[in-house]
C-alpha positions as CSV (number, residue, x, y, z in Angstrom):
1,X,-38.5,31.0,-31.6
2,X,-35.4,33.3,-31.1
3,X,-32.4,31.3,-29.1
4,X,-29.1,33.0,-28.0
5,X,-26.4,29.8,-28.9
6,X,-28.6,26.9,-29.6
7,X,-30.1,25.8,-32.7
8,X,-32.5,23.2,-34.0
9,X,-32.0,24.1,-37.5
10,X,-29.9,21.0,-38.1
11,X,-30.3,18.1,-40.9
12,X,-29.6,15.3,-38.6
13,X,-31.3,17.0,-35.2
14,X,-34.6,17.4,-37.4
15,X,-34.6,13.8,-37.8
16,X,-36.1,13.3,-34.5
17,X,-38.8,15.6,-35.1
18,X,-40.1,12.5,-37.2
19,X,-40.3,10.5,-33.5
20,X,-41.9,13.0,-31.6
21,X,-38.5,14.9,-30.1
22,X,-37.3,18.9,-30.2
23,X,-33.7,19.0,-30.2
24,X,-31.8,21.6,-29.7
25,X,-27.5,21.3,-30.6
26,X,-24.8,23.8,-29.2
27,X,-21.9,24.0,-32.0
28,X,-19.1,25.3,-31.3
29,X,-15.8,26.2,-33.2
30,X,-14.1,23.0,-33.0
31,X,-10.9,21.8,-31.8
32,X,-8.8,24.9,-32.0
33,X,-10.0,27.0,-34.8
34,X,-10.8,29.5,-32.6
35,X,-7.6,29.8,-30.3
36,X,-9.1,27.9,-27.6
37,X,-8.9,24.3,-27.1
38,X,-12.7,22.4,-26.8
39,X,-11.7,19.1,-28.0
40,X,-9.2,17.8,-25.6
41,X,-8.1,14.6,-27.8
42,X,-8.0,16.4,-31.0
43,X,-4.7,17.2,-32.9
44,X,-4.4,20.9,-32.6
45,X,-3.5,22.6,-35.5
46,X,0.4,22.0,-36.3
47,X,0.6,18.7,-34.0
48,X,2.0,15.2,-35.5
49,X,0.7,12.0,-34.1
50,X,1.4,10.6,-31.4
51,X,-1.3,7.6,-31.2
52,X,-2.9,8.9,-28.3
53,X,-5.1,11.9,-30.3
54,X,-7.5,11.9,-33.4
55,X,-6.9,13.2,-36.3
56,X,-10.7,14.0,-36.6
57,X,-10.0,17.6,-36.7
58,X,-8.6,17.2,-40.4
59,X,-11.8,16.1,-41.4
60,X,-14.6,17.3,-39.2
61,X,-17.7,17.3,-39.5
62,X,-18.3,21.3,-39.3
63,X,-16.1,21.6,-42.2
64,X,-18.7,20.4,-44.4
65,X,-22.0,22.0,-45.5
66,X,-22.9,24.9,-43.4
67,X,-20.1,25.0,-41.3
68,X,-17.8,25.9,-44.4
69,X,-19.6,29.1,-44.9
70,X,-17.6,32.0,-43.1
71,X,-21.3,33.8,-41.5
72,X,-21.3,30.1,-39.6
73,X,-17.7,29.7,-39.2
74,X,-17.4,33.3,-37.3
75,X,-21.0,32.5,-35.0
76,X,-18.9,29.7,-34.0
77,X,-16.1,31.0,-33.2
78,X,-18.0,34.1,-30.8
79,X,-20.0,31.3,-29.1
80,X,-16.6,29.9,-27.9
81,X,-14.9,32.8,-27.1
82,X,-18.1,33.7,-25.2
83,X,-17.5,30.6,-23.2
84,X,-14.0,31.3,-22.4
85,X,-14.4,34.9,-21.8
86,X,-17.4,35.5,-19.9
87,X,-18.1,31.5,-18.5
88,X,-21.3,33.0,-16.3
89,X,-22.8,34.9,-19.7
90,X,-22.2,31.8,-21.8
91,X,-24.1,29.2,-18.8
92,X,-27.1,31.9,-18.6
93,X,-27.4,32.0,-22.3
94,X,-27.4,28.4,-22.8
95,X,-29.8,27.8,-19.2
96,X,-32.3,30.2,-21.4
97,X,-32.4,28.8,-24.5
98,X,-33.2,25.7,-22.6
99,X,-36.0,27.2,-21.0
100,X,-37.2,28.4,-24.5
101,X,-36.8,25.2,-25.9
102,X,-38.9,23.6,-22.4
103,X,-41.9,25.8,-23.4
104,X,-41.8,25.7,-26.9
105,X,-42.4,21.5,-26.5
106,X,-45.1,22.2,-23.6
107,X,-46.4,24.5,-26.0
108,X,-46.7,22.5,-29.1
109,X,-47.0,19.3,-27.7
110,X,-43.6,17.5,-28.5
111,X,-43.2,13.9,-26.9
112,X,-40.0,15.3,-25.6
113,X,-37.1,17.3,-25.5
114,X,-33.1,16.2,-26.4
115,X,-30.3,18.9,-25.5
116,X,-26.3,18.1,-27.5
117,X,-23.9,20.5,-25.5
118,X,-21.5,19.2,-27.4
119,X,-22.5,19.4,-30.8
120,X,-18.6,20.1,-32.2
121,X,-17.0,20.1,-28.7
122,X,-16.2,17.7,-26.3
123,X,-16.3,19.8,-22.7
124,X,-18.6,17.4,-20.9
125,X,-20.9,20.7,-20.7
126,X,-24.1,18.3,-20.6
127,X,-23.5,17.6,-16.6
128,X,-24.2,20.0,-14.9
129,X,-27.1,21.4,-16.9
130,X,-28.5,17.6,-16.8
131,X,-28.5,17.9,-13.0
132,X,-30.2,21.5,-13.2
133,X,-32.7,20.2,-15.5
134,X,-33.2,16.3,-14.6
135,X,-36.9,16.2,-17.0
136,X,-34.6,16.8,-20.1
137,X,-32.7,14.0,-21.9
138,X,-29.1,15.4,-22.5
139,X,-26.9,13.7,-25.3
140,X,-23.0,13.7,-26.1
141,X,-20.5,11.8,-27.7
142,X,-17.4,12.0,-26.5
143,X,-13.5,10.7,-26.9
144,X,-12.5,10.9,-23.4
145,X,-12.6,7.5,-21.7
146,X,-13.3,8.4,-18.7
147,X,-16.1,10.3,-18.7
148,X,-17.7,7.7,-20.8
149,X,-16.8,5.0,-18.3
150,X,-19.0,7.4,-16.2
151,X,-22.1,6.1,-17.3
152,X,-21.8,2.6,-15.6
153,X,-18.8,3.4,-12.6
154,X,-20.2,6.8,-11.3
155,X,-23.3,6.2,-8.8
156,X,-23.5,10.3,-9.4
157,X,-23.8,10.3,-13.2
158,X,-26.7,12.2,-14.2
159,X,-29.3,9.8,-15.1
160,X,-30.8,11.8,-18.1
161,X,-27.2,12.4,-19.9
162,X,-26.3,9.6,-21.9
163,X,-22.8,9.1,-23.6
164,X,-21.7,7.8,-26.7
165,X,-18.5,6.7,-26.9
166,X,-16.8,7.8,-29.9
167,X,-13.9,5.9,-31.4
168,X,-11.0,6.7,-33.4
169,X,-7.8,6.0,-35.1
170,X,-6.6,5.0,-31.5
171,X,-9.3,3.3,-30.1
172,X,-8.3,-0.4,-29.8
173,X,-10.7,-3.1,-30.5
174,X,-10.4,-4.4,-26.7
175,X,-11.5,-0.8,-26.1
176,X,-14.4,-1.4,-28.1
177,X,-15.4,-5.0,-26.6
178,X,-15.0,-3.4,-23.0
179,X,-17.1,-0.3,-23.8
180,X,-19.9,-2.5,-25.6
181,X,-19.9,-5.3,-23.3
182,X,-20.0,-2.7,-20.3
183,X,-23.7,-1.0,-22.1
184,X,-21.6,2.0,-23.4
185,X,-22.4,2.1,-27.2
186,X,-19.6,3.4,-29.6
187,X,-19.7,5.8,-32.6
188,X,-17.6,5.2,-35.3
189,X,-17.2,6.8,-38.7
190,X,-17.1,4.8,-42.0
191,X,-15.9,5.3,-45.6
192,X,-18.5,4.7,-48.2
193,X,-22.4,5.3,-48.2
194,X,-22.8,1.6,-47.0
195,X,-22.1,0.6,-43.2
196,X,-21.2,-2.7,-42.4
197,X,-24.2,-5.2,-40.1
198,X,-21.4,-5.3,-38.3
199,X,-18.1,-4.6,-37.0
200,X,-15.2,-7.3,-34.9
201,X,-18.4,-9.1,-34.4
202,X,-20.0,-6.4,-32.6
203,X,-23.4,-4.9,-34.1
204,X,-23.6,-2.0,-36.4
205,X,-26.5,0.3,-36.0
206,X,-27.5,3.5,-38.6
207,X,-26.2,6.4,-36.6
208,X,-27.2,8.5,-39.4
209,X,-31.4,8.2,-39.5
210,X,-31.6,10.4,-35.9
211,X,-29.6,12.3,-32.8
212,X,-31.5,10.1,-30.0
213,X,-28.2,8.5,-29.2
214,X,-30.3,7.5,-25.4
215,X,-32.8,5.5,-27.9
216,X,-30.2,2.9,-29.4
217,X,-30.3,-0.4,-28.4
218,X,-27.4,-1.0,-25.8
219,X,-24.0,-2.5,-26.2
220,X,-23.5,-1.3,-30.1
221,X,-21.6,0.5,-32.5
222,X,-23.0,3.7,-33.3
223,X,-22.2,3.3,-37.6
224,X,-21.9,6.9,-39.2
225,X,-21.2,7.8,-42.5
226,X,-18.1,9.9,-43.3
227,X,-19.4,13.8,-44.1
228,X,-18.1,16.1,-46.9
229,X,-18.6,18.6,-49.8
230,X,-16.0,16.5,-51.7
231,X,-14.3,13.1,-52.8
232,X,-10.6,14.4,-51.3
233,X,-12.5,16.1,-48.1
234,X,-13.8,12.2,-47.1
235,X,-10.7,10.5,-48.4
236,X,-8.8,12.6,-45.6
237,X,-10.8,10.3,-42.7
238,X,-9.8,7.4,-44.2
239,X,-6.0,8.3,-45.0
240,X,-5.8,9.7,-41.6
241,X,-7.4,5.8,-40.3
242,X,-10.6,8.3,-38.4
243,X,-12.7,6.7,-40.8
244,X,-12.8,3.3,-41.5
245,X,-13.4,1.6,-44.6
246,X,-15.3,-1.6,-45.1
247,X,-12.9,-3.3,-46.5
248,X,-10.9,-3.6,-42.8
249,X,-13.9,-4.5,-41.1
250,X,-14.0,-8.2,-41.1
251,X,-9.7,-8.3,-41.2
């Protein structure tokens, strides 16, 4: 199956193969690596903070595995310069491997089909391709408030793109208890291979065993593990506060 920017070659996308679901993830060179900014509440490269941004892109999660080898590294970085550079040519690329991915599950008799625009991005690109393709289940996270908040106080929100909150150093816990107790779930990153049953009293799921972010129970935290090739890349989330460490949990 030959696709132009998409790929379902992907540890944790494959996952859901197990439950019946194709998915097909769009990655992106994150936050500014590639001169263009695609993570609006990232620190760009340079920047102190402030306490408004995350520090996630000091330890992202393309930054380990794959994405630290340079063939992946420089596909990324074409992708989003194809997006900024020719915005038509990118959308027509993307609306076709859709349409690939559509037939390929017709085909072979999937149970369905899950599309992440934002695989190591956070553009919102899921909403309009979610209207133009209302059988397909879009997922995102994302760290922009409001366009979580759109799930539950915009009558137009796309009903087949769900959100997933995702929290950082920033994120206050009376963002957290708003969020859950509104039905938007929130991912957040741990320290440590174990996640907490729970976190401020609010429910910890495994965000690790699939992608199907619209299959989690609602009014959750979304529990991931903290990604890396090494002890000092993973010790960067938690000295920068993106990751938290079990120890805080309960404090």
């Amino acid at each position: 199956m030959k696709l132009n920017l998409l790929t379902v070659d992907s540890p944790k996308t494959r996952k859901g193969e197990k439950l019946g679901y194709l998915t097909g993830i769009l990655y992106l060179a994150p936050s500014d690596e590639s001169g263009e900014n695609v993570c609006p509440m990232a620190l760009r490269q340079g920047e102190k903070p402030d306490g408004i941004k995350s520090a996630c892109s000091l330890s992202c999660l393309t930054f380990a595995g794959k994405g630290l080898m340079p063939a992946v590294r420089a596909a990324r970085n074409r992708r989003t310069t194809l997006y900024f550079e020719d915005r038509e040519a990118f959308m027509a690329q993307v609306r076709a491997d859709i349409v690939t991915l559509q037939r390929a599950v017709e085909r072979d008799g999937w149970d369905g089909l899950v599309i992440r625009l934002d695989g190591t991005s956070d553009l919102g690109l899921g909403e309009d391709f979610a209207r133009e393709f209302p059988t397909i289940q879009f997922v995102d996270y994302t760290k922009i408030l409001k366009r979580a908040l759109s799930m539950v106080l915009d009558l137009d929100h796309p009903a087949n793109w769900h959100i997933t909150y995702s929290a950082f150093e920033h994120t206050t816990l009376e963002t957290i208890q708003g969020l859950t107790e509104s039905g938007i779930n929130v991912s957040m990153v741990f320290a440590g291979k174990v996640l907490p049953e729970s976190y401020m009293g609010i429910r910890v799921i495994d965000g690790d065993e699939t992608d199907l972010r619209h299959l989690d129970p609602v009014g959750v935290i979304v529990g991931l593990r903290m990604k890396g090739v090494s002890n000092a890349f993973k010790a960067s989330g938690a000295a920068s506060g993106f990751a938290r460490t079990i120890e805080l949990v309960a404090a």
